[in-house]
C-alpha positions in Angstrom: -14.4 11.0 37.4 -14.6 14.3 39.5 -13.7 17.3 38.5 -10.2 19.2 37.9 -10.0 21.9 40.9 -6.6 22.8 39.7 -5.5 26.2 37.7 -4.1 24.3 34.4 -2.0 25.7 31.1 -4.8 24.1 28.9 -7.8 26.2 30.9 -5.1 29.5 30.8 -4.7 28.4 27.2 -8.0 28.4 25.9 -9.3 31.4 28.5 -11.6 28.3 30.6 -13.7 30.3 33.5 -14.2 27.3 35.4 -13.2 23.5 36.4 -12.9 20.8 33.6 -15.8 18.8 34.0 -13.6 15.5 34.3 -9.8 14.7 34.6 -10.6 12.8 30.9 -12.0 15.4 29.7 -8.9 17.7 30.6 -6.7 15.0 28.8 -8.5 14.5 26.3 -8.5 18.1 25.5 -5.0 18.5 26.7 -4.0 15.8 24.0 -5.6 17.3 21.4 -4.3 20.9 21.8 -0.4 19.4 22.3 -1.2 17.1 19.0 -2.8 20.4 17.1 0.3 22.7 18.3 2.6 19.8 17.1 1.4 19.5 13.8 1.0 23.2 12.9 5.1 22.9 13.2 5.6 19.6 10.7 2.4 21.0 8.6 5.1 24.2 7.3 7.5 22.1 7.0 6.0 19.5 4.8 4.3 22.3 3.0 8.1 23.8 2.0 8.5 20.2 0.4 5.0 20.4 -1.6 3.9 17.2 0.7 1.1 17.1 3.6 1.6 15.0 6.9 -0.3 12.1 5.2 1.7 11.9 1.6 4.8 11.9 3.6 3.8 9.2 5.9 2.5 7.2 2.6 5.9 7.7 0.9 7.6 6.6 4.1 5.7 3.4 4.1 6.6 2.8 0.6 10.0 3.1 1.5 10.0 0.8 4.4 8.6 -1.9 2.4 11.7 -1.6 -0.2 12.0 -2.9 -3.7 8.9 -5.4 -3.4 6.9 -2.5 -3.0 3.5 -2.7 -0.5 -0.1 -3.2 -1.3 -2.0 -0.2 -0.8 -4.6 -1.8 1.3 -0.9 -2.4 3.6 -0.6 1.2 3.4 -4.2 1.8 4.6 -3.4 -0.3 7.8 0.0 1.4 8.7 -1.1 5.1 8.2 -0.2 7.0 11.4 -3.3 9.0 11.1 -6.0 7.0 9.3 -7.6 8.5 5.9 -10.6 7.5 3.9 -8.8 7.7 0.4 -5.6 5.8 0.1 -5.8 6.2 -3.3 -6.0 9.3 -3.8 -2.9 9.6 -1.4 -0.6 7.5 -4.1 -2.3 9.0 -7.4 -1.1 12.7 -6.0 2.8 10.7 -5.6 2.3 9.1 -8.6 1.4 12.1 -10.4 4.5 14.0 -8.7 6.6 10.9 -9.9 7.6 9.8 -6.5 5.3 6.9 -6.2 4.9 4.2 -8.8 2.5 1.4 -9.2 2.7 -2.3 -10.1 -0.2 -4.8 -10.7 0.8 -8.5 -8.9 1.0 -10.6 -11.4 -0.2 -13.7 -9.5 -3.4 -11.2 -8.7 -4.4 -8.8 -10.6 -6.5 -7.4 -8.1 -3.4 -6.5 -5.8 -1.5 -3.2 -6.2 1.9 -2.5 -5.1 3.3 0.4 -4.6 7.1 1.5 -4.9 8.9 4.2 -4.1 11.0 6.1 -7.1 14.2 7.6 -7.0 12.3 10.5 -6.7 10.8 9.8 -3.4 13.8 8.6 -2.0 15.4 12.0 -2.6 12.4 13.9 -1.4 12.3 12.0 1.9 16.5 12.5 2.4 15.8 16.3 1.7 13.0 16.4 4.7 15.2 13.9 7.1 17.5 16.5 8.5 14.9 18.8 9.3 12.3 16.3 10.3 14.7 15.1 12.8 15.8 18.9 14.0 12.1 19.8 14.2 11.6 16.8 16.5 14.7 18.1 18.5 13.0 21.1 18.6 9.4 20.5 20.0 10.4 17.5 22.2 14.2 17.4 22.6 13.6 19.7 26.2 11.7 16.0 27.5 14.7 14.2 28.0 14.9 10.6 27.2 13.3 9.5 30.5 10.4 11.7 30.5 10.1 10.9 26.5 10.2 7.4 27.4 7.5 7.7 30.3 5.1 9.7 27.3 5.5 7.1 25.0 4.5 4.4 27.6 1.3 6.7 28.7 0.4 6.9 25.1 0.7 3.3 24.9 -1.5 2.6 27.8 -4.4 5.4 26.2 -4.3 3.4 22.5 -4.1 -0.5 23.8 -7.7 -1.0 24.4 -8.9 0.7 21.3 -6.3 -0.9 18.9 -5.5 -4.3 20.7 -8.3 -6.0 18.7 -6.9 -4.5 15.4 -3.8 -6.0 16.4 -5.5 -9.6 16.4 -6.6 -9.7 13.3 -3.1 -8.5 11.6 
């Protein structure tokens, strides 16, 4: 856990006088900056669509689930980035029509949520430009190097989510 004697992009980046204090603590950082540059990009673009990164990522759950629909407490668990108010999430889509909501009737206390016409159009209109903007910012990787950066990620989130996985 000693410390970074190297010159790196992040310390240029940020205008760092001296050393990292740890090679975790330059990752860490690192990570952060790369995830923060990253969603500056998707943040215009899902603001051109009226939609934040977490109401898309709710509508695309809703859409992978199909015509049963999802639970919302589902939803909770599958959010990329995790958010106290799922809620509040599907009454903003609801409001904007592209959500809708149905009671279970076997248990009232279970929600499911549905994805309208409306949704379905609004995530086909973001797909091509999702999928260029992810062309954009990691396209220069390459498939191997992706590959490798998926596996690294992989590696960083196991011990932290492996008991979550248990339970599921």
């Amino acid at each position: 856990m000693g410390s970074t004697k190297r010159t790196s992009l992040l310390g240029r980046e940020i205008g760092k006088s001296g050393d990292f204090a740890s090679a975790e603590e330059e990752a860490y950082l690192s990570l952060l900056r790369t995830t923060s540059l990253l969603e500056r990009q998707f943040e215009q673009l899902f603001r051109e669509h009226d939609l934040s990164e977490s109401l898309y990522n709710v509508l695309r759950i809703a859409a992978g689930h199909g015509e049963k629909g999802v639970p919302t407490l589902t939803i909770a668990r599958q959010l990329i980035a995790l958010v106290p108010d799922v809620t509040r999430l599907v009454d903003r889509l609801e409001k904007a029509k592209l959500l809708q909501r149905e009671r279970c009737e076997k248990d009232r206390r279970v929600v499911y949520v549905k994805i309208t016409a409306g949704g379905q159009k609004k995530l086909e209109a973001l797909r091509k430009p999702g999928e260029a903007l992810l062309h954009k910012l990691l396209g220069h990787l390459g498939k191997a190097n992706l590959e490798e950066l998926i596996r690294l990620l992989e590696t960083v989130r196991m011990p932290h989510v492996s008991a979550e996985l248990k339970t599921r």
